[in-house]
N, C-alpha and C positions, 0 to 999 in steps of 0.2 A: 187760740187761732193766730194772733201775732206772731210767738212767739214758734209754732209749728212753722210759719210764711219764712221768720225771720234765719231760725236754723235749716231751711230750704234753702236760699239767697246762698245762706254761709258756705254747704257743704257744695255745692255745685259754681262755687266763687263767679253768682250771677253780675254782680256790682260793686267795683272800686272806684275809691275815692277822685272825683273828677271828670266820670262819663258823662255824657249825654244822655237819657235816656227817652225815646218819644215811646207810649204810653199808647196802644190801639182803645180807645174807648166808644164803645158804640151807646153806652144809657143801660145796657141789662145788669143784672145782676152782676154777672163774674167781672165784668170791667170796669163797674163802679167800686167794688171792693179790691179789685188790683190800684185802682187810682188813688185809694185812701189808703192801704198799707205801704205804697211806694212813698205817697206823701209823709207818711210818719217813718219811715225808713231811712226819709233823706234827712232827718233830726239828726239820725246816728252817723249815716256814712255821705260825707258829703259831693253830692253829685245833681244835676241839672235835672228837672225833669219835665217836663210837656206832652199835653194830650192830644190826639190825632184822630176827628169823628170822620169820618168818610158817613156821607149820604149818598147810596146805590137808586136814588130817585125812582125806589119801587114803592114803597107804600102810603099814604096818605099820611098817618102821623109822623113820617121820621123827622118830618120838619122841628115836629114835637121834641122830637128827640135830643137830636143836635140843639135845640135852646136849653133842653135841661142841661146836656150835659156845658155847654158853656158858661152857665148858674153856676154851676158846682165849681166850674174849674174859678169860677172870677170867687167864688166863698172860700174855696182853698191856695188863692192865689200862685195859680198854677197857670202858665199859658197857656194858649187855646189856637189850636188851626183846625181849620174845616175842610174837605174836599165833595164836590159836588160831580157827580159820575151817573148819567141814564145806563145802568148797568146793562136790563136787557137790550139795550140797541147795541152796545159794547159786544154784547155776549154773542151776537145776532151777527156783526160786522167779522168777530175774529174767529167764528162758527164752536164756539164753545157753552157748557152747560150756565146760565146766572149766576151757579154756584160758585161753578172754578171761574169766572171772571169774573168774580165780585172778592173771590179770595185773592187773584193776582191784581185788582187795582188797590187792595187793601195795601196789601205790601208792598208793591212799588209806591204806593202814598206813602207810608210809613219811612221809607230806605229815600224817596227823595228829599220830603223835609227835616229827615235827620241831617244829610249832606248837608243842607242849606243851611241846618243852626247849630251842627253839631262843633263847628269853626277850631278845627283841628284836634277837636278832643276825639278821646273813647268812645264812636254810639254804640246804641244799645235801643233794639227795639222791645220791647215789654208786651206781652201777650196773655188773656186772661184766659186761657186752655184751665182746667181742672181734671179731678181725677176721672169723672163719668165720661169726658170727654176723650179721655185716652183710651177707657175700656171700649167705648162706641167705635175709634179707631181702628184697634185692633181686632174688633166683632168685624166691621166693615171690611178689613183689609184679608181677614179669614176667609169669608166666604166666596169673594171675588177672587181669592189665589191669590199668594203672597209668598215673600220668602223672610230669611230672620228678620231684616229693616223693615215689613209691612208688619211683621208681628212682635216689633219691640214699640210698634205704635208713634206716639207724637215724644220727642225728647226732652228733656229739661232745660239744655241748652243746643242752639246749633248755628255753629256761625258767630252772629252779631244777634241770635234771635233770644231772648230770654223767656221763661215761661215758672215765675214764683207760684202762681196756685196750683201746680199738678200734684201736689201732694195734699189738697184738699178736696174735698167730694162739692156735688152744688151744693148737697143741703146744710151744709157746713156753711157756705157762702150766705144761702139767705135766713138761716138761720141768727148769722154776724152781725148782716144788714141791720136786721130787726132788733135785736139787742141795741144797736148802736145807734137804733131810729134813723137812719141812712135809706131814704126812697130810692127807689129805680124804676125803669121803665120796663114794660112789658114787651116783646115783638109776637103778637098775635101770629104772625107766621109760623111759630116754635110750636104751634100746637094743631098745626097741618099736618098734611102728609104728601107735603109737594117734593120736596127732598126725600132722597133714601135713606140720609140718619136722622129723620123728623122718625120716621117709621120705626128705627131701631131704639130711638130712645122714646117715643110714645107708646111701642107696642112691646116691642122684645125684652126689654130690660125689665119694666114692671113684669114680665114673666118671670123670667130669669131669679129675679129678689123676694118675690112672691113662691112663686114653688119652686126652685131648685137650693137656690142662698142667698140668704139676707148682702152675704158680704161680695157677692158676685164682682162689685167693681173694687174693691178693695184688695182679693184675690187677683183679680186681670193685671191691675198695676201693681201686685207685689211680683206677677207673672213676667211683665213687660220687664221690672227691675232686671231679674235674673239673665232675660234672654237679652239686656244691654249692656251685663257683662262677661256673656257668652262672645258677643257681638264684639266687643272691644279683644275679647284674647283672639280671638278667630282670624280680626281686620289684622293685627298685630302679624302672625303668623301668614294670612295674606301676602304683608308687604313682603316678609322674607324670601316666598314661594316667586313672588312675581319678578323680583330684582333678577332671583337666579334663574328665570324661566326668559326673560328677557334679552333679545339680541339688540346688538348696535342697530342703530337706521343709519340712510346712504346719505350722504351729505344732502341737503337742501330739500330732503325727501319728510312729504309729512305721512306719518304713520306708525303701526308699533308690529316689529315681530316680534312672536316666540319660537322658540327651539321645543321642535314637537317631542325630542325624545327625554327632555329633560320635565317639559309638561307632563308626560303620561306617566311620569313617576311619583307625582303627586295626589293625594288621596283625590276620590271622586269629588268631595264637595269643593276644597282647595281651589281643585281644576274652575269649577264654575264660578267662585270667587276670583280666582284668576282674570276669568275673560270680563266679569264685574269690572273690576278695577281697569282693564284697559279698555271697555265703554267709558267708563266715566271718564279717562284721560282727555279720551280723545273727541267724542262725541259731547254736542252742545247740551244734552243730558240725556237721566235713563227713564226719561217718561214712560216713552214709546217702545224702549224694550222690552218685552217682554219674558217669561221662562222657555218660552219656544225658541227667541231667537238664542238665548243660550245652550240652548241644547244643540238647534244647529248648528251653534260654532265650535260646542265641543266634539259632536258626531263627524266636523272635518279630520280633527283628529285623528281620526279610528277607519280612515279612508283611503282608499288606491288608488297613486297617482296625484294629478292635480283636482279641484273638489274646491266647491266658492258657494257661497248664500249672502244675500243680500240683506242691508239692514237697514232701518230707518235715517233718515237724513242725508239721503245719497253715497253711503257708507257701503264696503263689502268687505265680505270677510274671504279669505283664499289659503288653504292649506297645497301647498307645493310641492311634494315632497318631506324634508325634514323641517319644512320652515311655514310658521301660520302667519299670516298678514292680516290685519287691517287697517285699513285705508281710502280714500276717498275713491269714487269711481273717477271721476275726472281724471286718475294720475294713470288709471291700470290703461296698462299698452296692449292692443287686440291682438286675435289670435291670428290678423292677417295682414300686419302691416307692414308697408315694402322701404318705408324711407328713401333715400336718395340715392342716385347711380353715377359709378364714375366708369368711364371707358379708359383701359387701358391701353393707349394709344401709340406709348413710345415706351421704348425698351434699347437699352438701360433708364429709369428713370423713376420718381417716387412719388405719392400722392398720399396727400394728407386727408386721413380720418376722423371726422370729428368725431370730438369725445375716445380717441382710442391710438393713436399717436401715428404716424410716419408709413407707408410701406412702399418697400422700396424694391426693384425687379432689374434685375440682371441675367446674360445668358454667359453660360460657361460651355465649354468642350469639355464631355465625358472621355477622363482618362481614367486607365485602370487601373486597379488598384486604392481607388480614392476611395473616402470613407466616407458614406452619408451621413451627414449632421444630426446628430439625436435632439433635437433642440425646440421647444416650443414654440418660437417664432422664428424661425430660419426652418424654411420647407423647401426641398426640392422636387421641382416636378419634369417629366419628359416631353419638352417644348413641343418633339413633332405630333405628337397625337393631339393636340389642341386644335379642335376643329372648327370654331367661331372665335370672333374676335375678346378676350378676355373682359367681365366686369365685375368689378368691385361693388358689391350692393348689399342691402337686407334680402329674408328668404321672401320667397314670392313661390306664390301656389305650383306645385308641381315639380318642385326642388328635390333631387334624390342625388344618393352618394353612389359606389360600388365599395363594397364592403371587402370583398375576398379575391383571390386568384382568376374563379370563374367570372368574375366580373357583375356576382347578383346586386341587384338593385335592392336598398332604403330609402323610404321617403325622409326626406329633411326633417319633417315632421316626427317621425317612430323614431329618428335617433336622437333626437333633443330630449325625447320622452324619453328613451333610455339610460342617456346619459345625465337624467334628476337633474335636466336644466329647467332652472324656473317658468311658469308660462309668460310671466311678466315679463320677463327678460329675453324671452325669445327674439322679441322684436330690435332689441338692442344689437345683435350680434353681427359683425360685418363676415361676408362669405366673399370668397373670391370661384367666379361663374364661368364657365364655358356652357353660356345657353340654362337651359335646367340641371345640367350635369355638375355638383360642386365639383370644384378641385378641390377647394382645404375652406372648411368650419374654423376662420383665424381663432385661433388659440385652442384650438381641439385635434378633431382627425382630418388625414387628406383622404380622397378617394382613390381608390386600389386603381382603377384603371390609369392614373396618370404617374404611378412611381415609375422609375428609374429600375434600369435594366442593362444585362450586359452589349445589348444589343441599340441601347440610346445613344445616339450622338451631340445631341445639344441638352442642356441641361439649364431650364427655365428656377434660377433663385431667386425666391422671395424673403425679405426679412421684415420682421414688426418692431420700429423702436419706439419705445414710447410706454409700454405694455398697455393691459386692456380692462379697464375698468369694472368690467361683468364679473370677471373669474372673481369680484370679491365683495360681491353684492350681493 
């Protein structure tokens, strides 16, 4: 048994010389025999270690509890901290199950008092997990729907977490006890069925070992092994897909795109690891996500036009054409907003655009012969047909071009879509207005009805210096 714990430790390089290690000890079995092989451990590799009872102030003897296990730690001269937590009112207050907030006050116990004694060394929090304990895992996380991570179960290491007994079964453990005359405490609750894995392992398992295989949990965790080095080639090839699948972000801007055409070239599961990895970036975790919202954010992919699904944490996701975004809702810019308006008031004369540099209007005398400017930011237009006073603005509802000769009408709108301008970005774009009628989409097209002709006499120029921020976002 030592020796099985001790080449555990080894192969998964749980403990080097110098950690800190705080020790979860509730009194049962698995964490009284974690607390004496880490004690005899520290013989060999020298490192700190201390044990951490949390009292969840639900059952009548835990009082019991927490003294024995303080006996013990003062007989193995080990330190001793206590935390005292009314779980169900915890649980009641932050709307969650006693279970899952009696596991997160565990570990934030554990992760505070290591900071406080860990005093710049290595911590290392020590948890009494075994091997029934990971087959129950991953029974649990089966049948609820899971993906490889729910079905490689609890790990051996993760983080700062360590986990020396998972390579031993319980009855190994009390088994050890008893040879070693090592008492522990019972928790009567383990033999309820008030929890869902009271049920799996008071009811399912004895099945399972009884008529299907003896070695039921032996198998799961040689199962779990495998699919944890399925998991590390996979992550591995992951990072590679997602670096190349990844576009720049805009300065200052929180968020992640990808390049849809290089995404869709990666195998289907890849893909969904993909959007894995940029949840977990970005997002404060992947509790709440679940295989639907992944699927919804791959199904943008595979979609006409622009296309967005919402996701936990005030998050969305938004396929634009070639480009997938996510990103907070707070930053995404609606599909109707008009920003600020300048009147174009004097001519010759130039007015500064924020965010988008300079523009400046001049009128010239149409002579013939002259050559129109091919020029992205220098437009000419034919002053006389300008029939309201000229504005510089965002689009606003009811915005259209003229397209051709005969002068047909586009809404602002159909040709932004045409032209695989972003939805996000729409709002960014300065337009120069006579009324609803554009002249010119700065940095795109003018509208047919205001070019130049043989038959113009003044000739309204406009230049943009500065260039324009959007075309590269």
């Amino acid at each position: 048994m030592i020796q099985k714990v001790r080449n555990y430790i080894s192969k998964y390089d749980m403990l080097q010389p110098g950690d800190t290690v705080a020790a979860g000890v509730s009194g049962g079995a698995d964490s009284v025999c974690l607390l004496f092989l880490l004690n005899i451990m520290r013989e060999e590799i020298p490192f700190r270690l201390m044990a951490v009872h949390v009292n969840h102030g639900i059952r009548e003897e835990a009082i019991e509890d927490e003294a024995y296990v303080q006996k013990l730690c003062g007989q193995w001269q080990i330190p001793f901290f206590a935390v005292h937590e009314n779980v169900a009112s915890l649980a009641k207050k932050q709307g969650l199950s006693e279970e899952e907030a009696g596991r997160n006050l565990r570990y934030a116990s554990f992760e505070r008092i290591l900071r406080e004694e860990a005093q710049g060394s290595r911590g290392k929090i020590a948890v009494a997990h075994n091997k029934n304990d990971r087959a129950e895992t991953m029974l649990f996380n089966l049948v609820r729907g899971t993906g490889l991570t729910g079905l490689c179960s609890i790990p051996p290491v993760r983080n700062d977490i360590i986990r020396p007994l998972l390579c031993v079964a319980r009855k190994e453990i009390e088994e050890f006890l008893e040879k070693k005359q090592i008492s522990y405490c019972i928790d009567r609750t383990n033999g309820e069925d008030t929890y869902t894995r009271n049920k799996l392992r008071n009811h399912l398992f004895p099945y399972l070992t009884q008529n299907i295989s003896p070695a039921a949990v032996d198998r799961m965790n040689h199962t779990a092994d495998l699919l944890s080095e399925a998991k590390a080639y996979i992550t591995q090839e992951t990072v590679k897909a997602y670096e190349k699948c990844r576009l720049p972000e805009s300065s200052g801007a929180v968020g992640i795109k990808i390049s849809v055409e290089r995404f869709l070239q990666e195998p289907d599961f890849i893909q969904g690891q993909i959007l894995l990895t940029a949840v977990e970036e970005l997002l404060p975790g992947r509790k709440d996500i679940t295989s639907g919202h992944i699927a919804a954010m791959k199904n943008l992919f595979y979609a006409h036009g622009s296309k967005s699904a919402d996701l936990p944490y005030g998050f969305r996701a938004v396929k634009e054409y070639d480009v997938f975004m996510l990103f907070p809702k707070k930053q995404e810019k609606t599909e109707t907003s008009s920003g600020e308006e300048i009147h174009v008031m004097k001519i010759p004369g130039s007015y500064v655009l924020q965010g988008a540099g300079e523009l400046s209007f001049s009128i010239l005398e149409n002579e013939k012969c002259q050559d129109i400017p091919e020029k992205t930011y220098t437009k000419w237009f034919d002053y006389d047909k300008i029939i309201k006073s000229l504005v510089i603005r965002k689009r606003q509802s009811g915005d259209y071009l003229t397209i051709d000769g005969k002068e047909s009408k586009k809404s602002l709108k159909n040709y932004m879509i045409q032209e695989k301008i972003p939805r996000s970005r729409r709002g960014d774009i300065w337009i120069l207005a006579d009324g609803s009628h554009i002249l010119w989409v700065i940095g795109y097209r003018i509208s047919s009805r205001y070019k130049i002709n043989k038959n113009t006499k003044r000739i309204l120029q406009v230049q943009l210096r500065g260039g324009i921020p959007w075309q590269n976002t």
